[in-house]
N, C-alpha and C positions, 0 to 999 in steps of 0.2 A: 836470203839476205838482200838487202835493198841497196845496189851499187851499181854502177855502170862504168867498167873499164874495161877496152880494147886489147887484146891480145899482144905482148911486147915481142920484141927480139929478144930476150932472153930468155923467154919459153921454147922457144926453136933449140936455145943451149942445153937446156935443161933437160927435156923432155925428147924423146926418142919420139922420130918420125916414122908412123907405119902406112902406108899404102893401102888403100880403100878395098886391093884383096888380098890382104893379111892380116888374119884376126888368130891372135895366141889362143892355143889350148887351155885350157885350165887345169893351175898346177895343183897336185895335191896336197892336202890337205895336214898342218903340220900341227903338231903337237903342244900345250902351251908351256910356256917355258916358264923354269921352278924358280920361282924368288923374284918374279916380278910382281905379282901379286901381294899384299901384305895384309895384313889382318884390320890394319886400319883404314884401308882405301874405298875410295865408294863404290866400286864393284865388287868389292867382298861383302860390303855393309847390303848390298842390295836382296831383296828377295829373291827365290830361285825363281827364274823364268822373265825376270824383269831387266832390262837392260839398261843401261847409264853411259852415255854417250857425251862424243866433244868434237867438236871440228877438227881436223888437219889441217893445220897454218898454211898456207902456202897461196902463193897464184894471187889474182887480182891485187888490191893496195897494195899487196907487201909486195910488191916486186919495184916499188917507188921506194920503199921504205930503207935508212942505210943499213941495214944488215942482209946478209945472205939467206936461202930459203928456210926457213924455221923446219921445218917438218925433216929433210936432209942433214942439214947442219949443226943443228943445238942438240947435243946426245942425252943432258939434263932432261928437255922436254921432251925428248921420243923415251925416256924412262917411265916418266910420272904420265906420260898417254898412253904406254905401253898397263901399266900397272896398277890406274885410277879407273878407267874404264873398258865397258865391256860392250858397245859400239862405236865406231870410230866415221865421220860424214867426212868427204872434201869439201873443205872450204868453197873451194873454186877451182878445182883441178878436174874438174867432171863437168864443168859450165862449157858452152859451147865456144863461146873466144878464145879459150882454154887450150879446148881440146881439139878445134879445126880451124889453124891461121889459114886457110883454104880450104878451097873446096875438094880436093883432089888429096887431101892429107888428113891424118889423127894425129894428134900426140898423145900417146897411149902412158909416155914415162912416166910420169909423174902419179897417173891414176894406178896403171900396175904396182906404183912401189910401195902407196897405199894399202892396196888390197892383198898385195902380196904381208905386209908388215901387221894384218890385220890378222890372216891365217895363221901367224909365225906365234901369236899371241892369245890367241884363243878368243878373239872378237870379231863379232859379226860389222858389217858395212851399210849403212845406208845411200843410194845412189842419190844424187843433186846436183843438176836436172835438166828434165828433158826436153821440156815445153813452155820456155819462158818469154817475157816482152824484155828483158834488160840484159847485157853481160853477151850479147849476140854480137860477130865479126862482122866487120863491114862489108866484106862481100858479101856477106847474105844479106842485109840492110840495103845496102845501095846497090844490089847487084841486079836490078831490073826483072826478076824472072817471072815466067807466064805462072799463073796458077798452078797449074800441070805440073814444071819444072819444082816450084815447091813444095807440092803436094811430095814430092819423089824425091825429093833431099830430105826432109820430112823424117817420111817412111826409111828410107835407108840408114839414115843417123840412128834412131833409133833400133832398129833392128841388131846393126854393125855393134853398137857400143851395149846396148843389153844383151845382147847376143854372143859379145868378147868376156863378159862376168857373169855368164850363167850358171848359177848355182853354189856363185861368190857374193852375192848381193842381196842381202836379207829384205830388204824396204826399198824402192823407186819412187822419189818424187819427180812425178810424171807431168804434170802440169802443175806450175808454180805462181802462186799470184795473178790469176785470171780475171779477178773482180775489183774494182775498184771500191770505195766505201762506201757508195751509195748503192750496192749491190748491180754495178753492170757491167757487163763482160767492156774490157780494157781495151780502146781502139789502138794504143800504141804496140799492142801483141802481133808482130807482124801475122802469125799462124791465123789467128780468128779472125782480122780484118780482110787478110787477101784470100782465106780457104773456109770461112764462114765456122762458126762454132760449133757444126758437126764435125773438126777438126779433132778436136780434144777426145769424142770418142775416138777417133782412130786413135789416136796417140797410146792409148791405156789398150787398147786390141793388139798393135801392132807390140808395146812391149809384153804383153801375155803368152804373143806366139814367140819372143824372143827369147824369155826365161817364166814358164809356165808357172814355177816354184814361187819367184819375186812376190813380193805384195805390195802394190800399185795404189800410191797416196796420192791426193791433192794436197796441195799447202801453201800456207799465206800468212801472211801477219796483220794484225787487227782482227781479227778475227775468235781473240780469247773469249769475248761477250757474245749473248745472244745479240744478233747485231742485224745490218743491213746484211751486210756481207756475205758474215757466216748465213741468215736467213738463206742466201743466194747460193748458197755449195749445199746445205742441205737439200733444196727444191731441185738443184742442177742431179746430185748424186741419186736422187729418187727418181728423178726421169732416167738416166743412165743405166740405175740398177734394172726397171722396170724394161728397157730394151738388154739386160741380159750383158752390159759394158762390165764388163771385168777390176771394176773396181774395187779395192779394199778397206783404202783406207781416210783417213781425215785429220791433219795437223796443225796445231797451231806452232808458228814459229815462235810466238811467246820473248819479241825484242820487248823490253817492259824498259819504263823510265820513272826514276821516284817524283819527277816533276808532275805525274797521274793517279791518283788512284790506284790500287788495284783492281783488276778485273772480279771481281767476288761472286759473277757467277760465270766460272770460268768450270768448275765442276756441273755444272746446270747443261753448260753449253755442249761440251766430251759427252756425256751421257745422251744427249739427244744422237749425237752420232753413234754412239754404241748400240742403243734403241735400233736402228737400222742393222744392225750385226757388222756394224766395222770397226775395223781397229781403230783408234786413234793416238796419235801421240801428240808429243811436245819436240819439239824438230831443232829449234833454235835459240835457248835461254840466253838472255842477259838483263843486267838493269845496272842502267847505265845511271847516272848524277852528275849533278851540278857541283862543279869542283871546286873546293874552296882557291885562293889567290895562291895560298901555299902549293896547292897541287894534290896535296892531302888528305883525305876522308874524316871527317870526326867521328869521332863515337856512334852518335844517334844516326849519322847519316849509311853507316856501315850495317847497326841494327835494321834500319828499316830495309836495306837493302838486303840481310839476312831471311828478313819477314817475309819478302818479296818472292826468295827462291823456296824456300819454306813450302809456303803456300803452294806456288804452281807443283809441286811436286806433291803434294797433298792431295791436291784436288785429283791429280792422273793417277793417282794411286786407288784413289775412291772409282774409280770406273774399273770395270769388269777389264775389258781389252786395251787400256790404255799402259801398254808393255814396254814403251820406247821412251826415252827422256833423255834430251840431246840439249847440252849448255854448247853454245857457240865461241866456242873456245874456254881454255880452265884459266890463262893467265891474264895478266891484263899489257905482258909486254910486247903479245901481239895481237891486242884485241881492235879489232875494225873500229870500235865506236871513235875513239879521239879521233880519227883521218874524217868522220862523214857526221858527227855534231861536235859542233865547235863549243868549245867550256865544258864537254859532257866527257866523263871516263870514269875508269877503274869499276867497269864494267861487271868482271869475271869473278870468278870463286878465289883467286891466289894473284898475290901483288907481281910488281917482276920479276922481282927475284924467287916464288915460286913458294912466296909465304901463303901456309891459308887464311884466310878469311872468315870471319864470323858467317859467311855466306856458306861458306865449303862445311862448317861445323852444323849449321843446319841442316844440310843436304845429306849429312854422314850418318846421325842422329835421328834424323826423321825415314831411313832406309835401313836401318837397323830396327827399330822399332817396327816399321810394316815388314819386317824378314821375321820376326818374332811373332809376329801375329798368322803368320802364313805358312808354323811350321807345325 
């Protein structure tokens, strides 16, 4: 997700402080619970083997925003997250401002309650992330360190926090947004600028040794088309694979706006990655519009945006190992777009008050039909 906010005082409230040599065991394993599930939800509609995924609200924007933490507080929404889907991302509770207002601390709370509510339901997790240019604390921005010293916060973060969800974490995005759209590695990534771009392999070694099991993505957005970009993670994951780098996978975040086209060959793009034998998924759906004065969606503007979600899920369905499909939130009462495009919302699958959407009927409809062809 494309945001830059600093770490507040009220993550310090929220989130449980843990000390750099305390890392929780890992709880077992719980059963999922009867009647959250229902016959018409899109993890029921899903194929077996296929997952359907949504962010956990919380951390960055919304901690500006006047309501209390979505993902803790609103028991409607931990129902329909609990019970519509069958993997669950941190929004931004696994980001590094997040997770380290210092250098000498984690705040583990918020991502443990995650993972812990993820077990309790019978949904896997996807990790986000590890190795990024944005959503970084200022002490490590402006914190002066030798190469060395970074190199070794680096290596530790990583370790410590793949390390604390071993064999709770289905998916790691492991380096996030490395290229810009002209396909070059991104000078503002503090990692690649001050420890050079053999950086990024470490990062995907160092979480392999930290949970072996994990499956270890790139991901980015722009990147649904055969592109500059994507051209550039393809060339990048072929030298990596070819030096034996422990990569798996390849994602588009898939922010879509009806102000564009569709990407149409978005299916074309996935299958060159699969080609190489990796997974790929859809990490971060939305499609965001141009709101009428009312505030309101018309008709046509709702279809297209239907057509929108439709599609991208069509196309990952059409690829062999494209198993993972993540909408970036299901509502739109707390969906990032209105904070970060101005005149642009109702983004998500369900209004706010938790109506669906001509979008959500597509996505229910179109995973019912591939669960019928795949049984």
């Amino acid at each position: 997700m494309k945001s830059t906010h600093l770490v507040t005082a009220a993550v310090a409230a929220v989130a449980l402080s843990v000390p750099l040599t305390l890392v929780a065991s890992a709880a077992p394993a719980a059963a999922h619970q009867p009647g959250h599930a229902k016959k018409d939800t899109l993890r029921e509609a899903a194929p077996k083997g296929f997952y359907i995924g949504t962010a956990a609200a919380g951390g960055g924007h919304h901690e500006e925003q006047p309501y209390p933490d979505p993902f803790t507080s609103d028991q409607q929404y931990r129902k329909l997250l609990a019970a519509e889907f069958s993997s669950v991302s941190p929004e931004n509770q696994m980001k590094w401002d997040y997770l380290r207002p210092d250098r000498d601390t984690y705040n583990f709370g918020m991502a443990d309650k995650i993972v812990k509510f993820a077990r309790q339901n019978g949904q896997v997790v996807r990790g986000h992330t590890l190795l990024w240019h944005s959503q970084n604390p200022a002490w490590l921005e402006q914190g002066g360190f030798t190469k060395e010293e970074l190199r070794e916060i680096l290596r530790e973060h990583i370790l410590t926090v793949v390390g604390r969800y071993q064999g709770r974490i289905q998916q790691w995005d492991v380096a996030n947004e490395i290229f810009n759209e002209a396909g070059q590695l991104r000078g503002e990534n503090i990692w690649i600028r001050e420890l050079g771009p053999g950086i990024v392999a470490d990062a995907f070694r160092w979480a392999h040794q930290a949970d072996p099991r994990a499956k270890l993505f790139f991901n980015d957005y722009g990147v649904e088309s055969v592109n500059a970009k994507s051209n550039a993670y393809l060339a990048l994951i072929k030298e990596l694979r070819a030096q034996r780098v422990p990569v798996h996978g390849f994602s588009a975040q898939a922010h879509l706006s009806t102000r564009y086209g569709f990407p149409g060959d978005l299916q074309v793009n996935l299958q060159r990655f699969d080609d190489l034998r990796l997974e790929t998924a859809i990490t971060e759906l939305d499609v965001r519009m141009d709101l009428p004065e009312s505030g309101t969606p018309t008709e046509a503007q709702l279809a297209q945006q239907a057509d929108y979600y439709q599609r991208t899920l069509d196309a990952c369905l059409k690829v062999d190992d494209c198993n993972s499909f993540t909408i970036w939130g299901f509502t739109d009462r707390y969906s990032w777009v209105p904070v970060f495009f101005e005149g642009e919302g109702s983004a998500t699958v369900m209004t706010e008050d938790f109506g669906r959407k001509p979008a959500y009927h597509a996505l229910r409809t179109t995973l019912e039909k591939a669960g019928k062809k795949r049984r």
